[in-house]
N, CA and C atoms as an extended XYZ file, in Angstrom:
468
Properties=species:S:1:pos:R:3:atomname:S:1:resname:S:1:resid:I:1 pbc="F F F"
N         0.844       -1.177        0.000 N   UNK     1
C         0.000        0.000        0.000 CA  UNK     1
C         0.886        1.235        0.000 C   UNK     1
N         0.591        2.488       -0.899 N   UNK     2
C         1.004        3.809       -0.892 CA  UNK     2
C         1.140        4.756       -0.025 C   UNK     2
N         2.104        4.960        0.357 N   UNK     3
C         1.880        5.987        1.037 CA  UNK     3
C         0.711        6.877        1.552 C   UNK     3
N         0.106        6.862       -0.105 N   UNK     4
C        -0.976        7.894       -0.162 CA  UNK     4
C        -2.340        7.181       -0.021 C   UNK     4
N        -2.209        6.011        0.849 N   UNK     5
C        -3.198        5.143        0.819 CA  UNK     5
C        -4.797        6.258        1.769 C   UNK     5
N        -5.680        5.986        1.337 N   UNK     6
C        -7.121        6.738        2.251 CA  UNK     6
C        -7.378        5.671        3.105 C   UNK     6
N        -6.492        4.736        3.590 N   UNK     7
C        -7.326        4.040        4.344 CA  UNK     7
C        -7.277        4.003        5.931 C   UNK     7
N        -7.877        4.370        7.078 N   UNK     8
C        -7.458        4.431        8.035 CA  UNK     8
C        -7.542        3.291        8.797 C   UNK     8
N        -6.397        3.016        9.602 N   UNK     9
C        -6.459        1.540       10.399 CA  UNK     9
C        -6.415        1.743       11.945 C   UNK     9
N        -7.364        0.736       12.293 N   UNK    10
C        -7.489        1.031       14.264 CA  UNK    10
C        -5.878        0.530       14.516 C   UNK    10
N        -5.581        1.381       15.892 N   UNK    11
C        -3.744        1.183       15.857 CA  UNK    11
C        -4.345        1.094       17.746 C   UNK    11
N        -5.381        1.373       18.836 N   UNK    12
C        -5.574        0.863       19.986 CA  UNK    12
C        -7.399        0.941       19.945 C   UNK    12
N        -7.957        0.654       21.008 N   UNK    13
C        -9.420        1.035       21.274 CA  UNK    13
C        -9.436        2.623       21.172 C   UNK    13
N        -8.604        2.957       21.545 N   UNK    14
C        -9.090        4.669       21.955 CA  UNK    14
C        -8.924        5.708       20.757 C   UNK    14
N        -8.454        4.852       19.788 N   UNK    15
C        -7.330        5.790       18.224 CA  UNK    15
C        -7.530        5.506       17.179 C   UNK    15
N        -7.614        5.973       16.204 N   UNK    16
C        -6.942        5.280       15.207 CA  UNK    16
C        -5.955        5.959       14.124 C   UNK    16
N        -5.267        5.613       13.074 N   UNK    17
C        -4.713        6.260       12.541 CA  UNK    17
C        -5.071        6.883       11.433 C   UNK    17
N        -5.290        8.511       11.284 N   UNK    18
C        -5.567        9.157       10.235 CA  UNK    18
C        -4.842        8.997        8.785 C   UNK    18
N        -5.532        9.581        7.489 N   UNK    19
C        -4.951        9.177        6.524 CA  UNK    19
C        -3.667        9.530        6.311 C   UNK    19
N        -2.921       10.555        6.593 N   UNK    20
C        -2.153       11.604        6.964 CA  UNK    20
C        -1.059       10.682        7.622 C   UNK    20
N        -1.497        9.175        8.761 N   UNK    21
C        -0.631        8.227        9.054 CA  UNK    21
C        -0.480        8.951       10.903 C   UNK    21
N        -0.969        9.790       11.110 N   UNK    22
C        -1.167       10.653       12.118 CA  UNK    22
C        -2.430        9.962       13.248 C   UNK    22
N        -1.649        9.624       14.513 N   UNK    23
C        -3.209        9.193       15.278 CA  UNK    23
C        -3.783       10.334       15.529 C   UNK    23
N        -5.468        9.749       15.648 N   UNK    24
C        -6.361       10.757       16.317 CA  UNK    24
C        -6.867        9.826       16.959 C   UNK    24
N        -7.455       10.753       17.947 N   UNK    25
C        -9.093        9.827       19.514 CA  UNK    25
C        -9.985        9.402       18.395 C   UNK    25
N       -10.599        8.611       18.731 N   UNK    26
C       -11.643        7.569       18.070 CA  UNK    26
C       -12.954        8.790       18.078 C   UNK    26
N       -12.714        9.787       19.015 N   UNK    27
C       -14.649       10.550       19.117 CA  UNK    27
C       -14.000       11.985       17.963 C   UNK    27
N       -12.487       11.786       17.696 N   UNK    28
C       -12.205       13.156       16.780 CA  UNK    28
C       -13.194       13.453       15.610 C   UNK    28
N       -13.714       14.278       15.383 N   UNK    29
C       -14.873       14.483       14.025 CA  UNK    29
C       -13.943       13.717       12.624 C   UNK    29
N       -12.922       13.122       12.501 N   UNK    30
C       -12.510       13.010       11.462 CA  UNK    30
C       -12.072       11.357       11.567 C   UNK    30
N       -12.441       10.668       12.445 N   UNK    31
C       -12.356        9.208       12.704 CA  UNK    31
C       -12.945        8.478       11.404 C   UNK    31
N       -12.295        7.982       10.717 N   UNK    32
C       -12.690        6.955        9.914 CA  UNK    32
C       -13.981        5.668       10.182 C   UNK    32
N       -13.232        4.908       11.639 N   UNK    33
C       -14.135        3.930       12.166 CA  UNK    33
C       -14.283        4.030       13.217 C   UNK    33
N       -15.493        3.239       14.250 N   UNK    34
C       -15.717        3.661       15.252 CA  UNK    34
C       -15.608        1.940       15.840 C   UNK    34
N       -14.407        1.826       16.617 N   UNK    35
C       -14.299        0.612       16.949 CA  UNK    35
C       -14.640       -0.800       16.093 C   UNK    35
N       -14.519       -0.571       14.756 N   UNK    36
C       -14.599       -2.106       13.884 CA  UNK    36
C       -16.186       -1.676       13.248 C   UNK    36
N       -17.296       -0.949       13.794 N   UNK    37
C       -18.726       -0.209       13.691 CA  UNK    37
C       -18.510       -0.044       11.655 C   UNK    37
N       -19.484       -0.066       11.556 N   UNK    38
C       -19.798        0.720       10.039 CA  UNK    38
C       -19.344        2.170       10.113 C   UNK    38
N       -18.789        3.158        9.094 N   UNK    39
C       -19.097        4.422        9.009 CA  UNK    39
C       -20.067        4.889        7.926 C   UNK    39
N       -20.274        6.228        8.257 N   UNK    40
C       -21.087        6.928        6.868 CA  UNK    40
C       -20.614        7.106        6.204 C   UNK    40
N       -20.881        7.202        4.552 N   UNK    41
C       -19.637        7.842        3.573 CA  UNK    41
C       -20.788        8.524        2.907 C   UNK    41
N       -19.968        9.629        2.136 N   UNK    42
C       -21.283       10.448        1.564 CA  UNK    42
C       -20.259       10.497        0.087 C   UNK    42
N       -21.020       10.111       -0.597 N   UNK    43
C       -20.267        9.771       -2.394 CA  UNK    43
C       -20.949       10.983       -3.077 C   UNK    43
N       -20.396       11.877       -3.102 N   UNK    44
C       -20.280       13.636       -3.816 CA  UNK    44
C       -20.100       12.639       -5.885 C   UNK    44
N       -21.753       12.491       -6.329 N   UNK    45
C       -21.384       12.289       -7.965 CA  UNK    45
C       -20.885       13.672       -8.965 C   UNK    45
N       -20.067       13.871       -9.497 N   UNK    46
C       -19.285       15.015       -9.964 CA  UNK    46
C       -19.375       15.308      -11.592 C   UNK    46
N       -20.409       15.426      -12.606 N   UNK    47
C       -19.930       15.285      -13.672 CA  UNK    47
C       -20.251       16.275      -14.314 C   UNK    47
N       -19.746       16.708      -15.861 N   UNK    48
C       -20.060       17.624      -16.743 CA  UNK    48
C       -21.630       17.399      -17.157 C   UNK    48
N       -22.570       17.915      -16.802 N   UNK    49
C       -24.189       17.966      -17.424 CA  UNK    49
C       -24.197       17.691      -18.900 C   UNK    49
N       -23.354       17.757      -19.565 N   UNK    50
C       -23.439       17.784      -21.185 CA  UNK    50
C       -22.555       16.377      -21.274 C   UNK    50
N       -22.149       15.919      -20.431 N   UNK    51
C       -21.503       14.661      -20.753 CA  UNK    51
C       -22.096       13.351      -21.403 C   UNK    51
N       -23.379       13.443      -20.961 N   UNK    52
C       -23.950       12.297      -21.531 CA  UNK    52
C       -25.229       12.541      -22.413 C   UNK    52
N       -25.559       11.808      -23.336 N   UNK    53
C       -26.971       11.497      -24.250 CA  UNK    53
C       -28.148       11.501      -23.586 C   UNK    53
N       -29.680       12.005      -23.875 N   UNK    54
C       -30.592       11.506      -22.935 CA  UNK    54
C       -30.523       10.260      -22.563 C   UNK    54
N       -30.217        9.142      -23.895 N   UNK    55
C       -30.434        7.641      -23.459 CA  UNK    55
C       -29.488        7.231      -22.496 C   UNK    55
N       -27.995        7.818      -22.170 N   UNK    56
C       -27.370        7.449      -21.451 CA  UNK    56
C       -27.674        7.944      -20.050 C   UNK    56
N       -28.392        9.248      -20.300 N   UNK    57
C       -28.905        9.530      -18.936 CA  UNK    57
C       -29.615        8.724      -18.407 C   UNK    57
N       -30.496        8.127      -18.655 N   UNK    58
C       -31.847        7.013      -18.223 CA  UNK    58
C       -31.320        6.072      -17.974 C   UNK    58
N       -30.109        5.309      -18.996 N   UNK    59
C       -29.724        3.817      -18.338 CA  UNK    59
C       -28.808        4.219      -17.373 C   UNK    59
N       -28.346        5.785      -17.309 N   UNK    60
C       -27.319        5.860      -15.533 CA  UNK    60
C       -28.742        5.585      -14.472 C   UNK    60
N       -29.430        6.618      -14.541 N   UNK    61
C       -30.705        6.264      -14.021 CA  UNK    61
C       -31.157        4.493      -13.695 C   UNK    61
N       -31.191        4.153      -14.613 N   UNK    62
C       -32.022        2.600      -14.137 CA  UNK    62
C       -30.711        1.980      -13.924 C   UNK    62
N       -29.212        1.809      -13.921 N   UNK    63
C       -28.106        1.732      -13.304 CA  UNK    63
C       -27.966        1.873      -12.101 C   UNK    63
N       -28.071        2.966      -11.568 N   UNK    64
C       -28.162        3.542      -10.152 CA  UNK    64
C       -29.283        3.258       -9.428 C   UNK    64
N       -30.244        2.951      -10.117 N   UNK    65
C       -31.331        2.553       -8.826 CA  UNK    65
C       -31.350        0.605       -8.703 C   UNK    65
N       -30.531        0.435      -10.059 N   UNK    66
C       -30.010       -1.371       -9.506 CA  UNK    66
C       -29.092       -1.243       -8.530 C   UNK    66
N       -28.200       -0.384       -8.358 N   UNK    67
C       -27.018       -0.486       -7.447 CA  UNK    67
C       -27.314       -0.001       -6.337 C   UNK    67
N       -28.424        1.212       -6.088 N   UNK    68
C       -28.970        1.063       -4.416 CA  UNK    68
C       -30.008        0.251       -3.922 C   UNK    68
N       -30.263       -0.718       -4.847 N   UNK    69
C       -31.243       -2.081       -4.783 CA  UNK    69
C       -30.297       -3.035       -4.151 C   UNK    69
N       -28.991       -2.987       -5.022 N   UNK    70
C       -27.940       -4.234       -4.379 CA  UNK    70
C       -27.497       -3.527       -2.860 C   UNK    70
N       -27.313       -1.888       -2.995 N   UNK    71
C       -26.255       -1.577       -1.742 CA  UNK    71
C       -27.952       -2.229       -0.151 C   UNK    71
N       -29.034       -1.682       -0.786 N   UNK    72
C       -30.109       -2.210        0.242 CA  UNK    72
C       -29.875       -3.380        0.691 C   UNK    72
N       -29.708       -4.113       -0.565 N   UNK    73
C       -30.072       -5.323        0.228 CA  UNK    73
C       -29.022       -6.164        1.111 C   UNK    73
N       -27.974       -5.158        0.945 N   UNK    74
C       -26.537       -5.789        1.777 CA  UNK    74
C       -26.433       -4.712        2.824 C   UNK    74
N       -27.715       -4.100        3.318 N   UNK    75
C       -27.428       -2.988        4.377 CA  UNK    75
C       -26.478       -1.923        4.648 C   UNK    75
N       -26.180       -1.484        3.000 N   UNK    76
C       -25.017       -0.222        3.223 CA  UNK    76
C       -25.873        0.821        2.460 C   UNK    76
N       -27.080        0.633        2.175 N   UNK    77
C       -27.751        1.909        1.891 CA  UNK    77
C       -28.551        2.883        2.647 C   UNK    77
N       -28.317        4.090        2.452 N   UNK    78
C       -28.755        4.925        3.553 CA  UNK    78
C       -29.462        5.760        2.493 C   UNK    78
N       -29.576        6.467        0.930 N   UNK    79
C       -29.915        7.514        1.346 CA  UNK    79
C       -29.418        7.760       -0.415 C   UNK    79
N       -29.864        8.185       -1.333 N   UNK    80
C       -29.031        8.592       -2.585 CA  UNK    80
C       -30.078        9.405       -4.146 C   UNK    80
N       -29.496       10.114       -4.692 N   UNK    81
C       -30.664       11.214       -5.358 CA  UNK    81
C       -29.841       11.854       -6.692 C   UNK    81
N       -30.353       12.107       -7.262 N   UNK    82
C       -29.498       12.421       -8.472 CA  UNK    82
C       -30.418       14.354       -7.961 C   UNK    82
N       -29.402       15.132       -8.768 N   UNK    83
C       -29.769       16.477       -8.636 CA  UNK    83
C       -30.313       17.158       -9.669 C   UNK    83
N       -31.388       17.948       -9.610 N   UNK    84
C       -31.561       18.645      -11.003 CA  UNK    84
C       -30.335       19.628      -11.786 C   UNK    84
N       -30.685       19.768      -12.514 N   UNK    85
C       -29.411       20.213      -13.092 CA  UNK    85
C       -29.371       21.573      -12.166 C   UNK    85
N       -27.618       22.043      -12.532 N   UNK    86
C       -27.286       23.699      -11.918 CA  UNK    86
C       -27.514       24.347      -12.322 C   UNK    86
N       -28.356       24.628      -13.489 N   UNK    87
C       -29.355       25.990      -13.794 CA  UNK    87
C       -30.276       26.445      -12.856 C   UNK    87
N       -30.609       25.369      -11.883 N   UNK    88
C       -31.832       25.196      -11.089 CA  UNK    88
C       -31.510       25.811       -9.641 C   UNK    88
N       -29.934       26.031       -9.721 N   UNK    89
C       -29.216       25.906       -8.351 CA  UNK    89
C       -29.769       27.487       -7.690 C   UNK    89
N       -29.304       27.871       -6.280 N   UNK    90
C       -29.870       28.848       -5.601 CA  UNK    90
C       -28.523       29.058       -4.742 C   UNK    90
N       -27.708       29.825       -4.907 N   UNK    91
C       -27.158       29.813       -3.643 CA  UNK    91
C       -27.262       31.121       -2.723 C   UNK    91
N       -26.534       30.946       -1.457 N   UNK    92
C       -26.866       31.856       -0.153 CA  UNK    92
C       -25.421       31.567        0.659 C   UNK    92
N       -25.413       33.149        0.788 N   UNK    93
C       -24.391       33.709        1.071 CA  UNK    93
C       -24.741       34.866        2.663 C   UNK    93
N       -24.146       34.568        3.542 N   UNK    94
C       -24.733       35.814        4.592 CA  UNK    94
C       -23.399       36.662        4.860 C   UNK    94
N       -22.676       37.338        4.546 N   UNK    95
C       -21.727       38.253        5.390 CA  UNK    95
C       -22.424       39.597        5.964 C   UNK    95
N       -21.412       39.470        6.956 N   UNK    96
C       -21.940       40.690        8.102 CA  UNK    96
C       -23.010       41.177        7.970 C   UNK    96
N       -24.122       39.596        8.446 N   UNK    97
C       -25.305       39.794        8.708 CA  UNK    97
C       -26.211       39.845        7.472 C   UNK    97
N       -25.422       40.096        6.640 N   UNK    98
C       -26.613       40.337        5.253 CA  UNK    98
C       -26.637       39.153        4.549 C   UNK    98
N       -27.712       38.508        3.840 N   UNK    99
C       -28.287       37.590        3.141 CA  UNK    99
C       -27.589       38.159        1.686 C   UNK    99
N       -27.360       37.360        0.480 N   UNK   100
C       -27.153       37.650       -0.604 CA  UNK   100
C       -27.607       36.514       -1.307 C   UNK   100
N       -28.622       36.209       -1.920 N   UNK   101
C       -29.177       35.069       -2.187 CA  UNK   101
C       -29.116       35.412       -4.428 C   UNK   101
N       -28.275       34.510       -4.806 N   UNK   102
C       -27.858       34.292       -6.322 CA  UNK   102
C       -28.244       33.226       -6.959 C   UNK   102
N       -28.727       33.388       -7.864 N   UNK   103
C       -29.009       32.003       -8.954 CA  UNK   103
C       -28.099       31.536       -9.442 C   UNK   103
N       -28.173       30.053       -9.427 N   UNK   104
C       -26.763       29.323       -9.828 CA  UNK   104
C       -25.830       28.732       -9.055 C   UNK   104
N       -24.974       28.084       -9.069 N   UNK   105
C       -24.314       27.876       -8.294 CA  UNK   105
C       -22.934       28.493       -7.311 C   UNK   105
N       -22.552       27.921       -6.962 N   UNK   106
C       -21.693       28.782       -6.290 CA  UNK   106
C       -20.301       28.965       -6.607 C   UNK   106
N       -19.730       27.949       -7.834 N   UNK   107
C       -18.788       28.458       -8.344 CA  UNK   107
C       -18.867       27.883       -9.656 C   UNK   107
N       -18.372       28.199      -11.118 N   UNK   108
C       -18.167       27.913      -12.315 CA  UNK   108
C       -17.472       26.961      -12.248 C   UNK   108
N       -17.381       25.749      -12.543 N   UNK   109
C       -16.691       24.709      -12.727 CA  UNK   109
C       -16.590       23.779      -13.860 C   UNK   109
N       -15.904       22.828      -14.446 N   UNK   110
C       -16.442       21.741      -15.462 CA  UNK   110
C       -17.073       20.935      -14.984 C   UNK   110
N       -17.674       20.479      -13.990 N   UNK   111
C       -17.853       19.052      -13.549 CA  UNK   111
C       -18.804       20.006      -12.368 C   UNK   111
N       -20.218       19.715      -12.631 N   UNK   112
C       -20.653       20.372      -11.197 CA  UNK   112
C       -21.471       18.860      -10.290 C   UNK   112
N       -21.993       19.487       -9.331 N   UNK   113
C       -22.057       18.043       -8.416 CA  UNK   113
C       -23.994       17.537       -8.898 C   UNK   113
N       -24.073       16.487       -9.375 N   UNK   114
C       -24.543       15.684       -9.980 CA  UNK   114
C       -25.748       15.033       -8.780 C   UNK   114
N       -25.176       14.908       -7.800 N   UNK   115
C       -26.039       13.838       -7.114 CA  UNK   115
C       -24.995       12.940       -5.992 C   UNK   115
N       -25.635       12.373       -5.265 N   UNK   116
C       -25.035       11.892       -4.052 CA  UNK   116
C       -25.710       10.561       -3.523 C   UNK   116
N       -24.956        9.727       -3.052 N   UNK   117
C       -24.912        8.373       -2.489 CA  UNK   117
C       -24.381        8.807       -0.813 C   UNK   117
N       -25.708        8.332       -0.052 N   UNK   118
C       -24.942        8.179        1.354 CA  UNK   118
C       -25.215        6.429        1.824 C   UNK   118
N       -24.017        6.275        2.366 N   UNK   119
C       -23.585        4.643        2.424 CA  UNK   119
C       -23.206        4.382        3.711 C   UNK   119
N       -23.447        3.119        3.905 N   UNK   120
C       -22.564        2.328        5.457 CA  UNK   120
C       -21.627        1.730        4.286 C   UNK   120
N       -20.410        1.724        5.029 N   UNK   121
C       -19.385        1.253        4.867 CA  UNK   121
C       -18.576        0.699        6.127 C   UNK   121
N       -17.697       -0.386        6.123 N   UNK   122
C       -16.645       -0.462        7.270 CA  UNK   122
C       -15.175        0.386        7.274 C   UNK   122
N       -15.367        0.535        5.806 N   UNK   123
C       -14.074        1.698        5.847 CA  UNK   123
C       -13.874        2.073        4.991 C   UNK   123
N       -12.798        2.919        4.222 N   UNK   124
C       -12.689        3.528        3.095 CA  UNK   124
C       -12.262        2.867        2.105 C   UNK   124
N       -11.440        1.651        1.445 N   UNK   125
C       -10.983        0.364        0.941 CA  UNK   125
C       -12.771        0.530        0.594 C   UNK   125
N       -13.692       -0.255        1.405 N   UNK   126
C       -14.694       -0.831        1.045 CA  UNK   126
C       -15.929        0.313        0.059 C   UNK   126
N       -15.683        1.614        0.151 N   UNK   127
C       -16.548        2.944        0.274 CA  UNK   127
C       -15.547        3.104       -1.504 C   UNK   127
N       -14.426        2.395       -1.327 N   UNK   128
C       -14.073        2.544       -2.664 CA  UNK   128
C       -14.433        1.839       -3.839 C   UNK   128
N       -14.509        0.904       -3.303 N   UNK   129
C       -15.265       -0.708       -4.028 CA  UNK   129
C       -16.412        0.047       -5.029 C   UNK   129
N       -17.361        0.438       -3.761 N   UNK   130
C       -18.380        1.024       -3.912 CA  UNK   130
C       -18.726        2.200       -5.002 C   UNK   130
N       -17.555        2.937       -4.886 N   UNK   131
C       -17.917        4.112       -5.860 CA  UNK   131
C       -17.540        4.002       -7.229 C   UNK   131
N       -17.210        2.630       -6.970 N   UNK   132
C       -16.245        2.519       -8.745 CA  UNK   132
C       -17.551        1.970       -9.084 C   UNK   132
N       -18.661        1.458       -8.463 N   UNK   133
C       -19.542        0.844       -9.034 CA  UNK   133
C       -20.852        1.922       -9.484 C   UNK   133
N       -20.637        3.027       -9.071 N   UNK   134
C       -21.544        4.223       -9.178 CA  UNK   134
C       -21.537        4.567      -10.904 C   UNK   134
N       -22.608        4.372      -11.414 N   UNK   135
C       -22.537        4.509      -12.800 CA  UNK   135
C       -21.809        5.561      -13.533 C   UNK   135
N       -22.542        7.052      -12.931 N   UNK   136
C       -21.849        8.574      -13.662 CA  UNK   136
C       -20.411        8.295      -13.283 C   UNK   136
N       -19.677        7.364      -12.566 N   UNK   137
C       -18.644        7.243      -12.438 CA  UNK   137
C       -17.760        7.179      -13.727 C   UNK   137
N       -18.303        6.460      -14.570 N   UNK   138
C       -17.888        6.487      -15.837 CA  UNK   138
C       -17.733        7.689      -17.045 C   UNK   138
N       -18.431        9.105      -16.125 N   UNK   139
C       -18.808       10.237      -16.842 CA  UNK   139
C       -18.011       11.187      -16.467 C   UNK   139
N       -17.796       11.124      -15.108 N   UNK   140
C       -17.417       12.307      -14.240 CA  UNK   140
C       -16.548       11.352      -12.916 C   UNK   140
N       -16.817       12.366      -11.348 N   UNK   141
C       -15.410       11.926      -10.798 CA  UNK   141
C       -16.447       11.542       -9.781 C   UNK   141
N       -16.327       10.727       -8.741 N   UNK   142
C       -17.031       10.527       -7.428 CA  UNK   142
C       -15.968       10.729       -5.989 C   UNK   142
N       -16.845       11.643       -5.384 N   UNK   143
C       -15.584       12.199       -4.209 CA  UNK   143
C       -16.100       11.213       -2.932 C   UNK   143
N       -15.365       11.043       -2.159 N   UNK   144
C       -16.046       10.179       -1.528 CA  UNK   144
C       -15.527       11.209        0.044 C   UNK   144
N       -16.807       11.262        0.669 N   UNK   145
C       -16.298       11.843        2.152 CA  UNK   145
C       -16.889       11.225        3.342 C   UNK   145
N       -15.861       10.587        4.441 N   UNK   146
C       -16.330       10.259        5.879 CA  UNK   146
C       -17.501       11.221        5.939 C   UNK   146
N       -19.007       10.753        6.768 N   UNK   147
C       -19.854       11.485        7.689 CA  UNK   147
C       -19.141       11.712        9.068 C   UNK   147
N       -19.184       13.274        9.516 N   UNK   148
C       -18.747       13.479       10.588 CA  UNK   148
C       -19.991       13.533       11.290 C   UNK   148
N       -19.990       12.476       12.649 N   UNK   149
C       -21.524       11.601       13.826 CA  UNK   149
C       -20.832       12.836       15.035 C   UNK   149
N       -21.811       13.385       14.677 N   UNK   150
C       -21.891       14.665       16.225 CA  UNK   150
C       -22.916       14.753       17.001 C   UNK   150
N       -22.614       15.216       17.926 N   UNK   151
C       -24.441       15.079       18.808 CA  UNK   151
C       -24.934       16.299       18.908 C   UNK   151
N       -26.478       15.544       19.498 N   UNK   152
C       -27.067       17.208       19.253 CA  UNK   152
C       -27.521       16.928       17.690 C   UNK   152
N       -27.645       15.964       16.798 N   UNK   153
C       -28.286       15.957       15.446 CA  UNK   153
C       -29.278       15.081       15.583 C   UNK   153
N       -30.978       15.509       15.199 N   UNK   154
C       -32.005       14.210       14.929 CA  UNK   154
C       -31.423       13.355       14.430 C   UNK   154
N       -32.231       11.943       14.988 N   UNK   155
C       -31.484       10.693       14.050 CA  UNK   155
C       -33.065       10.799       13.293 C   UNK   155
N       -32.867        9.655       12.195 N   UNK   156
C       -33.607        9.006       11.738 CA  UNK   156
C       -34.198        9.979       10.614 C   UNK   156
């Protein structure tokens, strides 16, 4: 494994080691796993809107809803939505107190964010498996980010 490996490994009960190769406390907001536990991963889909054909849009579509059929039925699905396009977008901005509310998104990019997969995973190795299997994967980029579990948030 690389140096630059994302994968974090438990190194005592109380720690584990960040990607960075750096320990942190197991309750740090940036803990990978929580004692051997599942984590959340939230799969950021990334692609150019003009990248694909209508027809290819629909079979990503009926693609993606086979693959949170499979992630269901193996209990790593939580949660996943494709986005309307960023013409549609709204963003909001408050400095010193003032609201500034703009159409569009919030920055010009090639690749804007597409849609999102939230997953149980046991770790990042496995959360990778996973995203190679994400269809627009083939279009665009899939970011994959730990859920940071804080309290004080509704469950369910």
């Amino acid at each position: 494994m690389s140096s630059n490996s994302q994968t974090a490994t438990a190194t005592t009960a109380s720690s584990v080691r960040a990607r960075d190769g750096n320990q942190m406390a197991t309750d740090s907001p940036c803990a990978d796993t929580y004692g051997g536990t599942q984590m959340k991963y939230m799969m950021l889909v990334y692609l150019d809107e003009q990248a694909m054909s209508e027809s290819e849009r629909e079979l990503c579509y009926m693609e993606s809803a086979q693959l949170t059929q499979q992630l269901n039925s193996s209990g790593q699905y939580l949660d996943a939505s494709p986005l309307h396009p960023v013409s549609t977008a709204t963003s909001v901005r408050v400095r010193e107190g003032k609201r500034l509310v703009t159409d569009g998104p919030f920055a010009e990019t090639r690749e804007q964010l597409g849609g999102y997969y939230l997953i149980d995973a046991k770790d990042l190795d496995e959360a990778i498996r996973i995203a190679e299997r994400i269809p627009p994967a083939r279009f665009g980029t899939v970011e994959i980010r730990p859920v940071m579990e804080i309290g004080g948030l509704p469950t369910g």
